[in-house]
SEKEBA-444492 format. One line per field, with one value per residue (C-alpha): y negated, z, x negated; residue number from 0; residue in three letters. Coordinates in nm, 3 decimals, padded with zeros to 5 digits. Example, Ala and Ser with C-alpha at 12.3 -4.5 7.8 and 13.67 -1.06 7.14 Angstrom:
// SEKEBA-444492
c2 = 00.450 | 00.106 $
c3 = 00.780 | 00.714 $
c1 = -01.230 | -01.367 $
seq = 0 | 1 $
type = ala | ser $
// end
This chain:
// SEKEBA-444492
c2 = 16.832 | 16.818 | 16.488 | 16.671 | 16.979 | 16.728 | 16.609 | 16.940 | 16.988 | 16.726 | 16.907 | 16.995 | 17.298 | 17.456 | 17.343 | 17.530 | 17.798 | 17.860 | 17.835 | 18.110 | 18.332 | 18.246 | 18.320 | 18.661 | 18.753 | 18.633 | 18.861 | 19.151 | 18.921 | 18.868 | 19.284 | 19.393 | 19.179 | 19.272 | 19.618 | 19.788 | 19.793 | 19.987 | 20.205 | 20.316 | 20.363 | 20.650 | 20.808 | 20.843 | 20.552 | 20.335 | 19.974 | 19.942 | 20.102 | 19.908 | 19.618 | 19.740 | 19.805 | 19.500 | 19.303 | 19.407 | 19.207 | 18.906 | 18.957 | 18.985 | 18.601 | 18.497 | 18.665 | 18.478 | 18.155 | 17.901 | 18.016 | 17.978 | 17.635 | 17.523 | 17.701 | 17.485 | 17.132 | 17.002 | 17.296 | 17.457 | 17.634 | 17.795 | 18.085 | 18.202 | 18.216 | 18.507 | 18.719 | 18.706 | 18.753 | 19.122 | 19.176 | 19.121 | 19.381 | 19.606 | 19.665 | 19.614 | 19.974 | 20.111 | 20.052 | 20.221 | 20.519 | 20.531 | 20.461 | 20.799 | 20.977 | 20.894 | 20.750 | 20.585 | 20.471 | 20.370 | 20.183 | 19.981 | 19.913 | 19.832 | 19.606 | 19.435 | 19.363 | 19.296 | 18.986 | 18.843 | 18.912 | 18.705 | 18.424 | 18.314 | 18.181 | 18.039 | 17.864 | 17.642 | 17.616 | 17.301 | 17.156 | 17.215 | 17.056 | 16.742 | 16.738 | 16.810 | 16.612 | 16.277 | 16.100 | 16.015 | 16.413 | 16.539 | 16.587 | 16.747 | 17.021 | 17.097 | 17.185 | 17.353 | 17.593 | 17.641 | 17.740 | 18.006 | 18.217 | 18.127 | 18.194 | 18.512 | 18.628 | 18.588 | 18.839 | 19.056 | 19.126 | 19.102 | 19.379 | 19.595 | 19.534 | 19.602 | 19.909 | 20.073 | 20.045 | 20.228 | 20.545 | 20.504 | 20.833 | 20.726 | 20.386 | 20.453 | 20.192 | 20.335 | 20.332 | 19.995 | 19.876 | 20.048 | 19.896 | 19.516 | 19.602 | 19.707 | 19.361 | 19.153 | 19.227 | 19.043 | 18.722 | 18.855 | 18.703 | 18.373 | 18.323 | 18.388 | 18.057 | 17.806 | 17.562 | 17.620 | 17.192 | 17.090 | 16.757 | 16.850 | 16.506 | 16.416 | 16.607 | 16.309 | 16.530 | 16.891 | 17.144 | 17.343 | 16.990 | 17.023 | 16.638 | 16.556 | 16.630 | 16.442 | 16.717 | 16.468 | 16.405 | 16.778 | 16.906 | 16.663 | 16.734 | 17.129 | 17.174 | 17.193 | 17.443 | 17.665 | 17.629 | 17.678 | 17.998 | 18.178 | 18.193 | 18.272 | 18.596 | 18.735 | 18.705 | 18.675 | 19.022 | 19.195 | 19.034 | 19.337 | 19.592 | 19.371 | 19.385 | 19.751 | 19.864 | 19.633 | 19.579 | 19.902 | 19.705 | 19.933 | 19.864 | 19.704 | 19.520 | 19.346 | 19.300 | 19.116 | 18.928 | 18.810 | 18.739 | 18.479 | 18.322 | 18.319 | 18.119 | 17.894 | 17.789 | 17.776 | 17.544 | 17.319 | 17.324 | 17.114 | 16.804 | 16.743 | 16.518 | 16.349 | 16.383 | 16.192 | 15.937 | 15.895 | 15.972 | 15.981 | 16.271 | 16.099 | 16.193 | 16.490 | 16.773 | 16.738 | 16.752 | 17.043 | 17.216 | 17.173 | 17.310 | 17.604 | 17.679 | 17.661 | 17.910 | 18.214 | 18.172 | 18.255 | 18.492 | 18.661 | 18.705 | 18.890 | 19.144 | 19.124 | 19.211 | 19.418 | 19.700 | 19.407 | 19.449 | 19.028 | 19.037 | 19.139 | 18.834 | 18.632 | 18.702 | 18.733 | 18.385 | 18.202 | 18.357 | 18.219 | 17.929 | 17.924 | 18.014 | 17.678 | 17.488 | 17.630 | 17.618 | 17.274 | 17.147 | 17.315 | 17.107 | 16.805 | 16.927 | 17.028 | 16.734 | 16.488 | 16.730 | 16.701 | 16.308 | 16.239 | 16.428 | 16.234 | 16.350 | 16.439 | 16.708 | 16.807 | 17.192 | 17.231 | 17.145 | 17.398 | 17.650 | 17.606 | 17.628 | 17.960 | 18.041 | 17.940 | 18.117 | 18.457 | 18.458 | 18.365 | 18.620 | 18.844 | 18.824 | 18.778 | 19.143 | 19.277 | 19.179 | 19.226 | 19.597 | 19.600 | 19.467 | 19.747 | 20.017 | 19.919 | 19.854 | 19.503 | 19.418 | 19.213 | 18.936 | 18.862 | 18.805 | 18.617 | 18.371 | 18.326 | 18.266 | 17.949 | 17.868 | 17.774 | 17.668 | 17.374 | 17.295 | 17.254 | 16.998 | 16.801 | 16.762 | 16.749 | 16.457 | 16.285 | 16.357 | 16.167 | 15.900 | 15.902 | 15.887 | 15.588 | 15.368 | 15.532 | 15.457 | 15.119 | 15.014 | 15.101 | 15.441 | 15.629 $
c3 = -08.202 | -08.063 | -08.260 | -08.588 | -08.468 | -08.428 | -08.774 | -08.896 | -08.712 | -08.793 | -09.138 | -09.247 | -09.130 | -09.471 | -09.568 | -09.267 | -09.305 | -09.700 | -09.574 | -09.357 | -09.631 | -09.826 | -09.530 | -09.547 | -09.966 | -09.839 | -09.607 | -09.863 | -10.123 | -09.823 | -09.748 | -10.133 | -10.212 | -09.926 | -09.818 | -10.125 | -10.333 | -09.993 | -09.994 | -10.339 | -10.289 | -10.008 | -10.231 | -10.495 | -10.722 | -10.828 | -10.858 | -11.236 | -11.193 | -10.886 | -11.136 | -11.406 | -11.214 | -11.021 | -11.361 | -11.450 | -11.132 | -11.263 | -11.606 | -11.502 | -11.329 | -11.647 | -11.887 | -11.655 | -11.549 | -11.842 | -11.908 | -11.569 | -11.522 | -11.824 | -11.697 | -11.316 | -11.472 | -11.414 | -11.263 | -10.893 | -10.751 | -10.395 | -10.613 | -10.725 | -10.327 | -10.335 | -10.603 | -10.432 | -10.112 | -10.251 | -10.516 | -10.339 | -10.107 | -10.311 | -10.548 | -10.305 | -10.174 | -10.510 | -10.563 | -10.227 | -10.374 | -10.677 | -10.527 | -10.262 | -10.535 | -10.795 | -11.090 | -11.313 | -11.494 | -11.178 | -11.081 | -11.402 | -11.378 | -10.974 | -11.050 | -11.353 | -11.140 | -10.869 | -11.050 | -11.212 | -10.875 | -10.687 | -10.945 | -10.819 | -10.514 | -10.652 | -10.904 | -10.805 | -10.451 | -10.511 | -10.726 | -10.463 | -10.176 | -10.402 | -10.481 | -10.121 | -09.872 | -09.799 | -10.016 | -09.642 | -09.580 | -09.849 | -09.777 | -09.507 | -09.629 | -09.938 | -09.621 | -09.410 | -09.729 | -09.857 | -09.477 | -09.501 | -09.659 | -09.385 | -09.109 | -09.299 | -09.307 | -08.955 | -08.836 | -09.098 | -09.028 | -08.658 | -08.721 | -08.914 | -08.703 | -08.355 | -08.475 | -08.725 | -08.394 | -08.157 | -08.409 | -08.761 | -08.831 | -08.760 | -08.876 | -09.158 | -09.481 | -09.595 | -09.293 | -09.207 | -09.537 | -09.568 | -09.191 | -09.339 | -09.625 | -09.415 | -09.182 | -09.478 | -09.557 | -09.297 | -09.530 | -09.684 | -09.308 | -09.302 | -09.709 | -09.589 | -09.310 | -09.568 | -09.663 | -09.971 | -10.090 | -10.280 | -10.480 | -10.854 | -11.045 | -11.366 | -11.650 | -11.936 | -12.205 | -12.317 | -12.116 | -12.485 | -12.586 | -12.598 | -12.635 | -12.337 | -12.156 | -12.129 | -12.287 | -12.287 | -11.907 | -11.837 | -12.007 | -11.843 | -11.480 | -11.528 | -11.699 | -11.333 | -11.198 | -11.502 | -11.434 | -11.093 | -11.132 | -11.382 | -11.139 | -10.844 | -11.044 | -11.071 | -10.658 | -10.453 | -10.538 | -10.492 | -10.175 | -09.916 | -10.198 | -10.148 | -09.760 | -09.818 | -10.090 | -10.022 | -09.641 | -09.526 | -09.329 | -09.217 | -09.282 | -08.888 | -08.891 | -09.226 | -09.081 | -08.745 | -09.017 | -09.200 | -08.918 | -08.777 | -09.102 | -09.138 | -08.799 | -08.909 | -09.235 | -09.128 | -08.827 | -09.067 | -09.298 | -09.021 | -09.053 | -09.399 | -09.379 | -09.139 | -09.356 | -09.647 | -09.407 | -09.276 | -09.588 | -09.881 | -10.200 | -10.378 | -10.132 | -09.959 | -10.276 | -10.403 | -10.061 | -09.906 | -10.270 | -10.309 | -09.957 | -10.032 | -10.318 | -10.126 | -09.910 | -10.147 | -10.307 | -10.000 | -09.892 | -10.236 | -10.227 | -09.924 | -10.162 | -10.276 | -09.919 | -09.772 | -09.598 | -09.383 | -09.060 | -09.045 | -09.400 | -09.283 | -09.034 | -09.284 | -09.516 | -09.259 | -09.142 | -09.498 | -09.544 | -09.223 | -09.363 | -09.763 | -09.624 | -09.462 | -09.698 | -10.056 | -09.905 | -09.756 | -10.142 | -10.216 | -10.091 | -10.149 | -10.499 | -10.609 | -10.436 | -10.652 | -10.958 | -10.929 | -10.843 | -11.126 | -11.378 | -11.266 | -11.175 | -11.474 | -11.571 | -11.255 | -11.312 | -11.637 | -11.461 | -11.194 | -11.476 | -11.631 | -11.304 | -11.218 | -11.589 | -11.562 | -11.238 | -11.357 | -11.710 | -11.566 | -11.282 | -11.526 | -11.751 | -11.456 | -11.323 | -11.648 | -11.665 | -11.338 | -11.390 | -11.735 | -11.557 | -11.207 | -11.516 | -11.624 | -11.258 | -11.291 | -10.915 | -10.686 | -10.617 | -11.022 | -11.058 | -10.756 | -10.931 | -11.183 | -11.002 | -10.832 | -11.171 | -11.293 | -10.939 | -11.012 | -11.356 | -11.175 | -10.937 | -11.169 | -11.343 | -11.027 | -11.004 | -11.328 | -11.268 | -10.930 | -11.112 | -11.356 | -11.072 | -10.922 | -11.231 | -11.345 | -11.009 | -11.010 | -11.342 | -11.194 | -11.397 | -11.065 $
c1 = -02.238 | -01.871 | -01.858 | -01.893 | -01.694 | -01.381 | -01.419 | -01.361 | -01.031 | -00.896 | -00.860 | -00.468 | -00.354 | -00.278 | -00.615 | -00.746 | -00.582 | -00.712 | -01.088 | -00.990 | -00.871 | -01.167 | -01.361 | -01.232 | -01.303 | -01.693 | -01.700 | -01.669 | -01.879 | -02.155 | -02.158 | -02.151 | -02.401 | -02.650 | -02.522 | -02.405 | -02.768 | -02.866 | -02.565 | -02.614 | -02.964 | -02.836 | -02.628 | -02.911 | -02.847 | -03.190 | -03.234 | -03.183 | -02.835 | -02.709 | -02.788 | -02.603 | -02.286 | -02.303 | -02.329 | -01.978 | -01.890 | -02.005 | -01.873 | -01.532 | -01.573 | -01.723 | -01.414 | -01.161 | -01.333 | -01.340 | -00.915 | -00.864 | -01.028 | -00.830 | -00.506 | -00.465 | -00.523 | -00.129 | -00.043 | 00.002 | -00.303 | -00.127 | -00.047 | -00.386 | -00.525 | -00.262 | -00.373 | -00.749 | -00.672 | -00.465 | -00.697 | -01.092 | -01.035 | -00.842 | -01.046 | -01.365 | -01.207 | -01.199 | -01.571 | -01.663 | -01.443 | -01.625 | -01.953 | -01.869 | -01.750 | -01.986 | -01.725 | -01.911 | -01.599 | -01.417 | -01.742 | -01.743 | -01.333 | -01.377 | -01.640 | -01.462 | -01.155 | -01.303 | -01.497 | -01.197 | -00.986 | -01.266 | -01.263 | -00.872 | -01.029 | -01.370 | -01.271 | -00.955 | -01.070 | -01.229 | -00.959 | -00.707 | -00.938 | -00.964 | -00.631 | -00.476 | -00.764 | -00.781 | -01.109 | -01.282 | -01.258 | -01.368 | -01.737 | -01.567 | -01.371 | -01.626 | -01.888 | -01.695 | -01.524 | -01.905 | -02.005 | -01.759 | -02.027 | -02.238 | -01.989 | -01.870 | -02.222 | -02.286 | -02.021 | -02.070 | -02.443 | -02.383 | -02.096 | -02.348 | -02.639 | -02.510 | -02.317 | -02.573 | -02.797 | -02.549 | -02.477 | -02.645 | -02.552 | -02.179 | -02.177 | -02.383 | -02.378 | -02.078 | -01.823 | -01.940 | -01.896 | -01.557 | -01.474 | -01.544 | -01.304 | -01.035 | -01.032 | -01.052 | -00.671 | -00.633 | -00.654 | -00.308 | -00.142 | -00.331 | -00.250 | 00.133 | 00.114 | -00.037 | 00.271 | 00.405 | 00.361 | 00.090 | -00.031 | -00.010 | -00.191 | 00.044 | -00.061 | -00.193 | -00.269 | -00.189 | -00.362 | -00.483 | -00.646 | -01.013 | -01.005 | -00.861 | -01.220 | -01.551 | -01.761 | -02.110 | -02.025 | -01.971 | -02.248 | -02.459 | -02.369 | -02.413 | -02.718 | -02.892 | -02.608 | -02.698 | -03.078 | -03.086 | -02.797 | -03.018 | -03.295 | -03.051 | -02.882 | -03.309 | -03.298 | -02.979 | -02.802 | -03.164 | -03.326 | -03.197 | -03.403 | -03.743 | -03.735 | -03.599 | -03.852 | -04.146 | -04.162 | -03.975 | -03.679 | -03.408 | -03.022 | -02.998 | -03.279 | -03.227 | -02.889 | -03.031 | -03.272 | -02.964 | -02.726 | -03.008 | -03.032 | -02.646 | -02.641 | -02.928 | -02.740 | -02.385 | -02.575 | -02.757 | -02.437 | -02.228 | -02.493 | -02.442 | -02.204 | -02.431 | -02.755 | -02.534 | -02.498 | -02.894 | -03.072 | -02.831 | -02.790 | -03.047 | -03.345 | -03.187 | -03.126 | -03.469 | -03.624 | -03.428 | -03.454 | -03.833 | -03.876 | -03.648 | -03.823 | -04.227 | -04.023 | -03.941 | -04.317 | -04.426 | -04.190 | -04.245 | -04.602 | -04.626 | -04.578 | -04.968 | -05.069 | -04.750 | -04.987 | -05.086 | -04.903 | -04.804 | -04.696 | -04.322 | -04.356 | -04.419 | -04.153 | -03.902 | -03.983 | -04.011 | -03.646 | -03.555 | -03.710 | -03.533 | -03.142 | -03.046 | -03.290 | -03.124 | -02.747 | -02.798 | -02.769 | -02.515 | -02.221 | -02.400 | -02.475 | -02.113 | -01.936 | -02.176 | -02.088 | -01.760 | -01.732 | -01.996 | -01.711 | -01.401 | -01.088 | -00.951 | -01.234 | -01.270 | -01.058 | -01.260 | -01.561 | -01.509 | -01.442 | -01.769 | -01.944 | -01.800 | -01.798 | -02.224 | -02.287 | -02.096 | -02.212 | -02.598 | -02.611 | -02.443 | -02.760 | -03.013 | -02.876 | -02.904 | -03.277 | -03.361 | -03.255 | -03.451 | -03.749 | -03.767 | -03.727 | -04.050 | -04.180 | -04.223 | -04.282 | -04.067 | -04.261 | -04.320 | -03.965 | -03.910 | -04.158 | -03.937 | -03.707 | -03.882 | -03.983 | -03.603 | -03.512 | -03.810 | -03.679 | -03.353 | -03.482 | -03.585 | -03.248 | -03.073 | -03.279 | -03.197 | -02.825 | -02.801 | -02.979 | -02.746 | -02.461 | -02.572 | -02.618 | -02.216 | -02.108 | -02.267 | -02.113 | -01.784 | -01.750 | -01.699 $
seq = 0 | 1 | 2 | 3 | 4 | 5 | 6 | 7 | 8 | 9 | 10 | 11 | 12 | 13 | 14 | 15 | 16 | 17 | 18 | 19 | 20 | 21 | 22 | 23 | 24 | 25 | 26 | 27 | 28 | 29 | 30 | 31 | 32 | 33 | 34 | 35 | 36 | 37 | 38 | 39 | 40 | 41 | 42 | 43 | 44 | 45 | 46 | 47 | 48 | 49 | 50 | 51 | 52 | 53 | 54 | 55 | 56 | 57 | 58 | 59 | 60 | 61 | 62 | 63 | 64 | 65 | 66 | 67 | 68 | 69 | 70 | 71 | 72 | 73 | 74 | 75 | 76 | 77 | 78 | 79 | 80 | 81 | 82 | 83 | 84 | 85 | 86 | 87 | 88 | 89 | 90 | 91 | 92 | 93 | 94 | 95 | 96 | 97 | 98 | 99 | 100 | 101 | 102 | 103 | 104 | 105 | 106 | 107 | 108 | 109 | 110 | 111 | 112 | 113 | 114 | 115 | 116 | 117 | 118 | 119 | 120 | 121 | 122 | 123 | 124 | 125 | 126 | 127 | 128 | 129 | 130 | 131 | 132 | 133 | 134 | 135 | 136 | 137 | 138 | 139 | 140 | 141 | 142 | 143 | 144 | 145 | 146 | 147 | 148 | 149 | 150 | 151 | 152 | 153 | 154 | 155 | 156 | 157 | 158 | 159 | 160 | 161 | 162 | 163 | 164 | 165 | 166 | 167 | 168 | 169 | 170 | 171 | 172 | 173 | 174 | 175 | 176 | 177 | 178 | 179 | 180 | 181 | 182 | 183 | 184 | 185 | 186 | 187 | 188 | 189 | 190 | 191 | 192 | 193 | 194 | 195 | 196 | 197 | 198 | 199 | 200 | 201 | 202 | 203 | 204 | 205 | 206 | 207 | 208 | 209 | 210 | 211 | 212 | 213 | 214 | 215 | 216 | 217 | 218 | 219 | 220 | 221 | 222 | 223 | 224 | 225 | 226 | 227 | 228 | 229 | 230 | 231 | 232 | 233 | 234 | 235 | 236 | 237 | 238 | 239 | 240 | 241 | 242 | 243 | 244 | 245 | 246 | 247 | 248 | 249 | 250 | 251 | 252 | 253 | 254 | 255 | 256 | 257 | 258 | 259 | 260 | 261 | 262 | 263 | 264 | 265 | 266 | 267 | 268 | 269 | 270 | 271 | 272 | 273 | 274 | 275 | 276 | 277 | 278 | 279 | 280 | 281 | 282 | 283 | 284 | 285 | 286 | 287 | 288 | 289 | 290 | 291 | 292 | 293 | 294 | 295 | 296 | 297 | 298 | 299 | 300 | 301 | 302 | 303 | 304 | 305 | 306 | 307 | 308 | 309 | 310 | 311 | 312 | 313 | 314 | 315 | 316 | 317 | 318 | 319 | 320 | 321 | 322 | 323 | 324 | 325 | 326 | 327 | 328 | 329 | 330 | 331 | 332 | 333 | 334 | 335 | 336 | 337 | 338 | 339 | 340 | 341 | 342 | 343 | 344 | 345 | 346 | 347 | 348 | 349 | 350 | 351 | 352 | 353 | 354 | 355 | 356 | 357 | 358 | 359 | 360 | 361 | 362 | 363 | 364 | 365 | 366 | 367 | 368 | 369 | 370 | 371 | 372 | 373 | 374 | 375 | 376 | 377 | 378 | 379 | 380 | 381 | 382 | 383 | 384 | 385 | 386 | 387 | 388 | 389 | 390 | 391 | 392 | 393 | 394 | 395 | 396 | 397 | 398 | 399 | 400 | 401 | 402 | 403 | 404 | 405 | 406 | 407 | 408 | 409 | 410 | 411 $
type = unk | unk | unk | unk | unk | unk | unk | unk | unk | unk | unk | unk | unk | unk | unk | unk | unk | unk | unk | unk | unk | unk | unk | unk | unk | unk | unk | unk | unk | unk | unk | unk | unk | unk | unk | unk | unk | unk | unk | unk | unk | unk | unk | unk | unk | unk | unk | unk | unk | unk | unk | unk | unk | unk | unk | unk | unk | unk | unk | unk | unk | unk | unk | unk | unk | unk | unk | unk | unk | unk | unk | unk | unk | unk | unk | unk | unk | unk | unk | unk | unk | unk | unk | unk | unk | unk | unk | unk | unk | unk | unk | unk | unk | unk | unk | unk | unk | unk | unk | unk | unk | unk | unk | unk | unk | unk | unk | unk | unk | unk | unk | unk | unk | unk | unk | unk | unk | unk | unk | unk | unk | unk | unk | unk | unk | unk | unk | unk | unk | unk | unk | unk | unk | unk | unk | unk | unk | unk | unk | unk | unk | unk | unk | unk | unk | unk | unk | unk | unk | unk | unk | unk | unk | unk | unk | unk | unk | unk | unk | unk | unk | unk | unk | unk | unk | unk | unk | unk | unk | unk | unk | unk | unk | unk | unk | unk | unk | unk | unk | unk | unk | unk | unk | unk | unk | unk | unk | unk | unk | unk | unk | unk | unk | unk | unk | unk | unk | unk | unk | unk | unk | unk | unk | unk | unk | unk | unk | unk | unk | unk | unk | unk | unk | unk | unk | unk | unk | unk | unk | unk | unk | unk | unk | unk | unk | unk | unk | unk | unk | unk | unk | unk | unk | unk | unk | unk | unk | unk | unk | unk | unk | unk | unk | unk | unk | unk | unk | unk | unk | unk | unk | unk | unk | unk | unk | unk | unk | unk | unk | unk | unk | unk | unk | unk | unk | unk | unk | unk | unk | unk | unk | unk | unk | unk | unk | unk | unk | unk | unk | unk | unk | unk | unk | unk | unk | unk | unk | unk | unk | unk | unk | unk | unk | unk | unk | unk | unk | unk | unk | unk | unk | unk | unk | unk | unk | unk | unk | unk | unk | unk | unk | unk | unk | unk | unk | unk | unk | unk | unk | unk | unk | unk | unk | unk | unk | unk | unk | unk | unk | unk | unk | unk | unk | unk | unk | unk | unk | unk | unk | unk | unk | unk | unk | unk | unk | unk | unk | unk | unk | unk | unk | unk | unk | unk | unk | unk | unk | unk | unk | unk | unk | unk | unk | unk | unk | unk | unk | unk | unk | unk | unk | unk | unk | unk | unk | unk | unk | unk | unk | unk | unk | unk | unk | unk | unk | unk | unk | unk | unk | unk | unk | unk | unk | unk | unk | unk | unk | unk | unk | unk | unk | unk | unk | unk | unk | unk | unk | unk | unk | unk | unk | unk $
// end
């Protein structure tokens, strides 16, 4: 364990010190998305609209993402991590306002800016690791930025957990959530230490060219990311509403359930370098996917038998079970994405991806909220869910085949 701990510091400073600020905007993404839907259900909102204002979130992502992913290629990235580590919290504040005050129009603009605000960090993050880490650390740094989430959820649910248990009159949904908002300027310091120098790559063709890309290439390596994010936006933004709804879990003790699964995932995140190592890509996405994905059946279908006293167990343990399993891929998944691409598609790549996971979750929440106003139960769309997640697989599979016979042939 110390072994793999070292590897990680050994990362540059600056590079360091961006991870933290990214650590930060999850922390508010990590809250919203589990503690908000609960928040809103206080204050008298139902499912169907939670959905609908959390789908402007994800259109604003998807209105700035392809532009943006077209805008870094040959240019510097430093100044983006500025305008998300201002603008996440900012307007995370806003939406707490308009959520306390019941806005509907400041709701919808929050939302919006809060999305395209969010996408200056998620989209040229991995651009600027690529650009600015040495090749033999960049498994490194792509785990230890996606275990941000992990390590942002941890304290957040611990935060919310131990303190909705002392006084949940006092630290109800809403000052907690306003408390997590307030630390996160804190990314605004660590964005102000990261050294100003940064590797630009030569610019070979005009950025407006459309030709300058390997569109059969691209296309190819995201049609599992678009898959597997349609089926994510039906589950991801609603899972605190099933244990809430379905299984009766207060606000602390989802927040203990998340917190262990946090710590279980940002855990198993540290081995995958090692895991590409013992077992390769090509075995260990379809493995820890198909596992993931037995998981949430199960945990779904407790649903069928939730007056059963062990039917909570059950669930809570299959999540325990799905966290590290899904976001184990994830970094192994994105780094073969973006290698399989090649350098110089890389920013339009990571465009697309955001531009895929925005515009999908953007329809999924839509849906979702279409489908709990005609009281389509939980556990039916958490099916479908598993359905695209197996489709995804599958092509996940094809792709790394694909990798290997590009890489063998010298392509990569």
């Amino acid at each position: 364990m110390t072994s793999i701990i070292k590897e990680y510091t050994k990362l540059d400073r600056s590079i360091l010190n961006i991870i933290v600020v990214e650590f930060f905007v999850q922390m508010i993404n990590v809250s919203f998305m589990s503690i908000l839907p609960l928040y809103m259900k206080v204050e008298g909102y139902s499912d169907s609209e939670y959905a609908h204002f959390t789908s402007y979130r994800y259109l604003g992502m998807l209105a700035l993402a392809l532009a943006l992913g077209m805008y870094i290629k040959g240019r510097k990235i430093l100044p983006m991590f500025y305008i998300a580590a201002v603008g996440v919290p900012l307007f995370g504040l806003l939406i707490l306002i308009g959520v306390h005050i019941h806005s509907t129009s400041l709701l919808m603009v929050s939302h919006l800016l809060w999305g395209t605000a969010y996408t200056f960090i998620q989209i040229p993050i991995l651009p600027y690791i690529l650009r600015n880490v040495p090749v033999h650390q960049h498994t490194s740094a792509i785990t230890l930025n996606f275990a941000t989430w992990s390590i942002a959820s941890i304290l957040s649910f611990l935060f919310i957990g131990v303190f909705n248990t002392i006084n949940p009159e006092l630290f109800n949904e809403k000052h907690l959530l306003f408390g997590i908002v307030t630390l996160s300027f804190s990314g605004i310091y660590f964005i102000m230490k990261v050294s100003r120098q940064e590797h630009v790559p030569a610019l070979e063709e005009k950025r407006s060219s459309m030709k300058g890309y390997d569109w059969k290439i691209i296309f190819k390596a995201l049609i599992p990311t678009s898959i597997i994010a349609l089926g994510a936006g039906f589950t991801i933004p609603f899972i605190s509403l099933f244990f809430s709804n379905v299984h009766g879990m207060t606000t602390a003790e989802f927040s203990y359930m998340s917190f262990a699964a946090s710590f279980i995932v940002a855990y198993a995140a540290l081995w995958v370098p090692k895991i590409k190592q013992g077992i390769g890509y090509r075995r260990a996405v379809p493995l820890t996917q198909s596992l993931a994905i037995m998981a949430l059946v199960v945990m779904a279908t407790t649903q069928y038998y939730s007056d059963v006293s062990t039917a909570v167990v059950i669930a809570i343990v299959f999540y325990l079970v799905r966290q590290p399993l899904m976001n184990i891929a994830a970094p192994m998944t994105s780094d073969i994405t973006m290698k399989y691409v090649g350098a110089r598609n890389r920013e339009m790549t990571s465009g697309l991806t955001s531009a895929i996971w925005s515009g999908s979750t953007f329809f999924s929440a839509i849906i979702f909220g279409i489908l709990r106003h005609l009281d389509v139960d939980y556990v039916n769309i958490f099916l479908i869910t598993a359905a695209l997640y197996s489709i995804g697989v599958v092509w996940y599979i094809i792709l790394i085949h694909d990798y290997d016979k590009r890489e063998k042939a010298g392509l990569i």
